[in-house]
N, C-alpha and C positions, 0 to 999 in steps of 0.2 A: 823261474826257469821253465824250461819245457822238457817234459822225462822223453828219452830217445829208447827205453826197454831195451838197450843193448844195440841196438843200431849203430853200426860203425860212421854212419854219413849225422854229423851235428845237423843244427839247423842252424842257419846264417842272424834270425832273427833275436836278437839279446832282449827281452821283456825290459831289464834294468833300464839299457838302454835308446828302445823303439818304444816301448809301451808309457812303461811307469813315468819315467823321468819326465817328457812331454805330456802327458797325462798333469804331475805335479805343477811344473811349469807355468802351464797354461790356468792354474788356480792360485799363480801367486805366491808358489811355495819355493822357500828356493833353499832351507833348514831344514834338519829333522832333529827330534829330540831324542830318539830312540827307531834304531831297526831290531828285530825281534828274527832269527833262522833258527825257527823250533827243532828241525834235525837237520843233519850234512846227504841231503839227498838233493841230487841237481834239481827236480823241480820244483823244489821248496829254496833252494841259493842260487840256483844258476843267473840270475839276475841283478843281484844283490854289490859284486862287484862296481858296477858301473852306476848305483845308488848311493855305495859311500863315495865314491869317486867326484860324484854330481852333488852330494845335501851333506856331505861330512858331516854324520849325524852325531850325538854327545857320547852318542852307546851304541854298540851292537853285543846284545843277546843271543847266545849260543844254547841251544841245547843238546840233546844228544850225551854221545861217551868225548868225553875232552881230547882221546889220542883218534879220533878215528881220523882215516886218513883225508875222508872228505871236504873236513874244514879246510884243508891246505891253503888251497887258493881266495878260499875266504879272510881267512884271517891274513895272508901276505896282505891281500889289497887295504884289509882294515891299517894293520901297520903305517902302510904307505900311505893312507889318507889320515892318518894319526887319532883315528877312533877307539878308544878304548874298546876292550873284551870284556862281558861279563857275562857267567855263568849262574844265571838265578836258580835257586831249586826252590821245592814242594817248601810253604811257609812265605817265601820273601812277600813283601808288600810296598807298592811304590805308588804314590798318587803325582796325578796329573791334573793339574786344574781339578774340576768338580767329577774327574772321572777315578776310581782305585782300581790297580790291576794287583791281584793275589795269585802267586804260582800254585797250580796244585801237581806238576809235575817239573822235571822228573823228580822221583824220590829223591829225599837227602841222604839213605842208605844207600844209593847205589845199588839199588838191586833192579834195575831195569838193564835186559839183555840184551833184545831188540834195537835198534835205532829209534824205529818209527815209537814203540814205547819207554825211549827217553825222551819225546817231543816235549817242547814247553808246552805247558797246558795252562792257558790262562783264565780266570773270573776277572770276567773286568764288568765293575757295578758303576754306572753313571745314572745319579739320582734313583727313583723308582723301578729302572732298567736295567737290567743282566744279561749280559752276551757271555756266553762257555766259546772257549776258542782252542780248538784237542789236539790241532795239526795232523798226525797220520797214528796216535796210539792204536792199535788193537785193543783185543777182546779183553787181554790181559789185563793191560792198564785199564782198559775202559772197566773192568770190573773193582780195579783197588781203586779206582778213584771214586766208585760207586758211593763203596764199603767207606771212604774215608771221610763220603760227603754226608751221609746220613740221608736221612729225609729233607729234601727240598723243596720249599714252599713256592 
């Protein structure tokens, strides 16, 4: 999506849509096996409609508070393109081919206030190589995921 910071005037251009979609397209891609919307802020979903719409993927990943009101138009479209909902927390673990992705957020306590610090927070280790992926956490989260990760080689 693109954040409009309270701007009454949208923008005409749908990322889902103009960007991404043609982008995939054009590599052949025309499945997904997983969309991932770490929290319900338009520039993290605003797109994401027109993704399940186009790659009816097996899963879409929610993170975030489950009632906020953001998902709405998220999850109508998931419905309508017949993608399941899941809500991963801190712990799940799901591999992909040679790649593992481990949630380290949100807590499974539910003590994330914020939005942007209930983002999914993923380790995703493929072979020798580690990518951290935070979405929008804060200082907050960023500090208990510190504390949770220990020392990191």
């Amino acid at each position: 999506g693109i954040p409009n910071y309270g701007s009454r005037f949208r923008p005409r251009l749908d990322t889902g849509e103009d960007v991404v979609s043609p982008y995939l397209w054009s590599r052949g891609i025309t499945r997904l096996d997983l969309v991932a919307a770490t929290h319900p802020h338009e520039d993290h979903t605003g797109g994401l409609p027109a993704i399940l719409r186009n790659f009816r993927p097996r899963e879409l990943w929610l993170g975030g508070a489950p009632a906020d009101p953001g998902w709405s138009n998220l999850t109508q479209s998931a419905q309508l393109a017949g993608v399941p909902l899941i809500r991963p927390l801190e712990g799940d673990i799901r591999d992909f081919g040679d790649a593992s992705v481990r949630l380290l957020s949100p807590p499974r306590d539910g003590s994330s206030v914020r939005a942007n610090d209930a983002s999914l927070v993923f380790l995703v280790t493929f072979g020798q190589t580690r990518f951290l992926l935070t979405g929008d956490i804060e200082q907050d989260a960023e500090s208990r995921l510190l504390d949770s990760l220990g020392p990191v080689d």
